[in-house]
Structure formats: structure tokens, C-alpha cells
C-alpha positions as a printed Julia matrix, in Angstrom:
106×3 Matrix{Float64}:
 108.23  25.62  66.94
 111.09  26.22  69.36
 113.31  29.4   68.92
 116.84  28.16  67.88
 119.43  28.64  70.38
 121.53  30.94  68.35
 118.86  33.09  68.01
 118.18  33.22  71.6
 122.02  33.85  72.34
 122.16  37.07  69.81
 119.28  38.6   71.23
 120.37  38.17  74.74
 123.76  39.61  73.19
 121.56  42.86  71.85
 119.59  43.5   74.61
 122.91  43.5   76.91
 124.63  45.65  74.58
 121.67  48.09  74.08
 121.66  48.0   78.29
 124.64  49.56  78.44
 124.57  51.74  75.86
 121.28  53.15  77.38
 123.1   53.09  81.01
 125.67  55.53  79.32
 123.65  57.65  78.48
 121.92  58.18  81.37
 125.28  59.34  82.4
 126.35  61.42  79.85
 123.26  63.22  78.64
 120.96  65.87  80.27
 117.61  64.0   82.04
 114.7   65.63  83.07
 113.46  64.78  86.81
 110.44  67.68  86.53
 109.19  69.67  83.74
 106.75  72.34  85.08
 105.37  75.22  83.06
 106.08  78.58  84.33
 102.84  80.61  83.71
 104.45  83.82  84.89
 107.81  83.6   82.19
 105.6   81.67  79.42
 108.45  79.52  79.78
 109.35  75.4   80.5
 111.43  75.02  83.6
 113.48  71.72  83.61
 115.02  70.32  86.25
 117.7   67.91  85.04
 119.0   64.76  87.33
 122.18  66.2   87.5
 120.81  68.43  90.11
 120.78  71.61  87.08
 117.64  73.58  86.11
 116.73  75.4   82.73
 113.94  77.71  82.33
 113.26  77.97  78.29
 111.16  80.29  77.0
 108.14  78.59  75.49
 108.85  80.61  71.63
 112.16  78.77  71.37
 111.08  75.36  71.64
 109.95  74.03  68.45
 106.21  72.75  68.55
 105.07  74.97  71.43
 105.4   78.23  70.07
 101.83  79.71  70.01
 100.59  76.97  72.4
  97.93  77.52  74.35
  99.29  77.43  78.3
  96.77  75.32  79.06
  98.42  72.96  76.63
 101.9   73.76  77.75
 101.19  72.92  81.22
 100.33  69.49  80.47
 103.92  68.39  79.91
 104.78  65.06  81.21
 108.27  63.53  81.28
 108.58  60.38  79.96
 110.34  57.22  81.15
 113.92  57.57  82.88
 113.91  61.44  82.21
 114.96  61.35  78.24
 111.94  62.87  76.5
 108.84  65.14  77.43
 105.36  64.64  75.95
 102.66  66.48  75.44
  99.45  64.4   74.85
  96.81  67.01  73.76
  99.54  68.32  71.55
 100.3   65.04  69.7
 104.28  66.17  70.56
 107.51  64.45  72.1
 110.42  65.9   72.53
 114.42  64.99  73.47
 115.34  65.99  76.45
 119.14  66.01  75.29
 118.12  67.81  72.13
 116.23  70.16  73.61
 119.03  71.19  76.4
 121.9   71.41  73.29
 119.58  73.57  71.48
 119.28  76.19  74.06
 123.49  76.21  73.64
 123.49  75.94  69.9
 125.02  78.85  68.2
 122.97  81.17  65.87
């Protein structure tokens, strides 16, 4: 059975408007380009595609506190820069989140 046209026309209408929103944001939030763990600091060092770099310590980042650094170090960052993952630790992360948070007030 064929898909009706109107169908077709309102999700080529979505995916274009969930295009740009995702373009936006791309420009407007914090992305990670590297995530390395920084054995030394116990700490994640982000560099962001803006050019800026955070080093967090690991404690303040919710899910890694008491993490083995063997676990740590196995962040990946995942698609255009938005999230970080952490396969042996079943845990994903916002990138945007996770840069606000640092900023948040107490």
C-alpha cells in the first residue's frame, strides 16, 4: 500500500524543521570535539568546538563519581559532539548539560 502524499509532505515538513532546529543548536550550545581523561587531576578534560576547553573533576559529574579510571578513560563522544558515552558504564551524558552544570550556582 502506497504512503499517501500528505503524509509524505508532513514528514518531509518535520524532518526539515527538526534540521534546523538541530543546526541551531550546534550553534548555540557547547559541543565536545575530544573528551580525554586526565589520570593525573582524576578529572574529564573537554575540548568544546568552539575552540574552549574544560577540565571537570571526575566527583562532580554525576555517574562517575567513584568510577574506576579505567572506566573513566573509556569516554567516547558521540555523534556531532552533543553527548559522551561510556559503554562499560551503561552511561550517556549531555554535553550542554554537563558544561551549564559546572556554572550552575550552589
Amino acid at each position: 500500500m502506497a504512503t499517501p502524499d500528505w503524509i509524505k509532505k508532513e514528514l518531509r515538513s518535520n524532518f526539515a524543521r527538526a534540521s534546523r532546529a538541530g543546526r541551531q543548536a550546534a550553534m548555540m550550545e557547547p559541543r565536545a570535539a575530544l573528551a580525554t581523561y586526565r589520570t593525573r587531576d582524576n578529572a574529564l578534560l573537554i575540548e568544546l568546538t568552539n575552540g574552549a576547553a574544560i577540565t571537570i573533576p571526575v566527583k562532580l559529574i554525576p555517574g562517575l563519581k567513584g568510577a574506576a579510571p579505567g572506566d573513566v578513560r573509556a569516554v567516547e563522544v558521540l555523534g556531532r559532539g552533543g553527548g559522551l558515552h561510556w559503554e562499560s558504564l551503561d552511561l550517556d551524558l549531555s554535553v550542554p548539560a554537563l558544561v551549564s552544570s559546572v556554572f550552575a550556582g550552589p
